[in-house]
C-alpha positions as CSV (number, residue, x, y, z in Angstrom):
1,X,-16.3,-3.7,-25.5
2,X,-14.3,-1.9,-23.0
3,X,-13.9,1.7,-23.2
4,X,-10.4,3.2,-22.8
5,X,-10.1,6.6,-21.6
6,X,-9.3,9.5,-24.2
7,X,-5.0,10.1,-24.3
8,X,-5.8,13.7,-23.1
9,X,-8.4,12.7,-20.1
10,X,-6.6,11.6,-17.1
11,X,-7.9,8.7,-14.7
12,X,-8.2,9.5,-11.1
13,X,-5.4,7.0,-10.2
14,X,-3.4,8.5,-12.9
15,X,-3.9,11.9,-11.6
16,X,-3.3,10.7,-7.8
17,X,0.3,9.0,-8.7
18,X,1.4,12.1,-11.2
19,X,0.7,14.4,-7.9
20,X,2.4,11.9,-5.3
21,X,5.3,11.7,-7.7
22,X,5.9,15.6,-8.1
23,X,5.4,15.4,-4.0
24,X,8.1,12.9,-3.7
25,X,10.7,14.3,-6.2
26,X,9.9,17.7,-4.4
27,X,10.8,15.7,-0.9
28,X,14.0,15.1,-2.4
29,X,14.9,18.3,-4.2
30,X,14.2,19.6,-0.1
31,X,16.0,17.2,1.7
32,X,19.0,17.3,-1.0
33,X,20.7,20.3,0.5
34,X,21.2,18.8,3.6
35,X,22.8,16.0,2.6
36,X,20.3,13.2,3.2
37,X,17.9,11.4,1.0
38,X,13.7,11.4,1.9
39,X,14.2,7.8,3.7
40,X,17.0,8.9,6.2
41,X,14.7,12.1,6.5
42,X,12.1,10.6,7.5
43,X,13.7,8.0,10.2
44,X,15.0,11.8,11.4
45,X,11.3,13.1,11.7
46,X,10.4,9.5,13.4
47,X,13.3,9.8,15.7
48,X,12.5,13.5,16.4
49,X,9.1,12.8,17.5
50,X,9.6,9.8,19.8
51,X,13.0,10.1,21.1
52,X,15.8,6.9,21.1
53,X,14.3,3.6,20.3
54,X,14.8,0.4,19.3
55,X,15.4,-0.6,15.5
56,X,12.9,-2.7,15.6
57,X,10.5,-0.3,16.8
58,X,11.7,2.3,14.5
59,X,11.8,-0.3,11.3
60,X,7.8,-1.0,12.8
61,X,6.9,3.4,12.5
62,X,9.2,3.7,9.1
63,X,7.5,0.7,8.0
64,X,10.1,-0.7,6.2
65,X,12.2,-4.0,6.8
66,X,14.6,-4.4,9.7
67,X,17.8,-4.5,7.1
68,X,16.7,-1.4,5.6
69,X,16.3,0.8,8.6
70,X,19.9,-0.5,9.6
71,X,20.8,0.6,6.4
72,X,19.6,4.0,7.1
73,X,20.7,4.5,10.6
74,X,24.3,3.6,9.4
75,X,24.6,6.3,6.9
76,X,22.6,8.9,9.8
77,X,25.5,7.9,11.6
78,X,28.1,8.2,8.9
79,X,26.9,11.6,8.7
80,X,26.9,12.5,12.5
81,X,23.6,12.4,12.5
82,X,22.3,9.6,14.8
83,X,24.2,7.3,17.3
84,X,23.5,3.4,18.5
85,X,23.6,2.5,22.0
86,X,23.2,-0.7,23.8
87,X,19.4,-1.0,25.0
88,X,20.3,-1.0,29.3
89,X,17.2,-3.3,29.3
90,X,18.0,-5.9,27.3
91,X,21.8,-6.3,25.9
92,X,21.2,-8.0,23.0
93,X,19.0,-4.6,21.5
94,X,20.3,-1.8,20.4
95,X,18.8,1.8,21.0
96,X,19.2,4.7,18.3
97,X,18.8,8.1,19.0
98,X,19.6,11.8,17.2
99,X,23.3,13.6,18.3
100,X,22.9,17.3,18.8
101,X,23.6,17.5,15.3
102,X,21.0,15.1,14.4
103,X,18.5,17.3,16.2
104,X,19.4,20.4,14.9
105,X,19.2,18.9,10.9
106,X,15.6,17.6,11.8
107,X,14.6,20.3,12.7
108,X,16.1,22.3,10.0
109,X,14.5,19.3,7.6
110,X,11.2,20.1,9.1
111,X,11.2,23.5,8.4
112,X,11.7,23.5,4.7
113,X,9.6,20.2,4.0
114,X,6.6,22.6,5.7
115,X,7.6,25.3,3.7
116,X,7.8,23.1,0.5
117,X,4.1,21.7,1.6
118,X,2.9,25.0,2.2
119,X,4.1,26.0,-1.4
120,X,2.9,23.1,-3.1
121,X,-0.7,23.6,-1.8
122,X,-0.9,27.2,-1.7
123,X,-2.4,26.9,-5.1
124,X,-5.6,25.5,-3.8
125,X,-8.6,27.8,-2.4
126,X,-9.0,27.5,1.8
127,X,-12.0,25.3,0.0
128,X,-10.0,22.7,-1.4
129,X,-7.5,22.5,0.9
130,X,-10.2,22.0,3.5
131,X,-11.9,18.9,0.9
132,X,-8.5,17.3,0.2
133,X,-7.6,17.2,3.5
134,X,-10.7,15.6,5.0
135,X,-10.8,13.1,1.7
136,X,-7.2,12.1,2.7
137,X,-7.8,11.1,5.6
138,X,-10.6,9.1,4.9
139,X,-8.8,7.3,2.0
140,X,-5.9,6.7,4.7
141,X,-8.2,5.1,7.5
């Protein structure tokens, strides 16, 4: 006979998903204001931290499928936001970078998603935040 947990005591796992959940519609309440949804935020943060790249190369850090980041670089560009250039290298690749604007809006995207962390785990005791931190990052490696 298998046990099942009591309605009122939470697993673990439960408990992990209901907190990435409220982190993820919190990501998009943030990154609402300016326009953009969490994806095209975070290609912004990408680009932001490694300069102009490749699509390929920025499908490869967003982790998500070529068609998708081409997706997401044509409404960054819809919006001003980032521009394509042919890759001087090799002609059949095409580079992507941040506009001025693009820059500025990361940045500004940056800000308020540290401030929205910084609220979010500002209940936790130095403590905690210490723990969770260094239990994160060993579930991540």
């Amino acid at each position: 006979m298998t046990a099942t947990p009591e309605p009122d005591h939470e697993t673990l796992a439960e408990a992990f998903w209901s907190v990435a959940r409220r982190l993820r519609h919190l990501t998009h309440d943030t990154v609402a204001p300016f326009g953009i949804t969490p994806g095209q935020a975070r290609a912004l943060g990408v680009l932001k931290r490694h300069g102009g790249m490749r699509l390929n190369e920025l499908s490869e850090h967003l982790r998500i499928a070529p068609r998708s980041t081409t997706e997401v670089i044509d409404a960054l560009e819809d919006h001003g936001l980032a521009a394509r250039s042919p890759d001087p290298l090799d002609r059949r690749a095409t580079l992507v970078a941040l506009t001025t604007e693009g820059a500025r809006i990361a940045a500004a995207v940056g800000s308020a998603r540290s401030a929205q962390a910084e609220a979010f785990f500002s209940r936790l005791s130095e403590a905690d935040h210490d723990a969770l931190t260094r239990i994160l990052r060993s579930l991540r490696e």
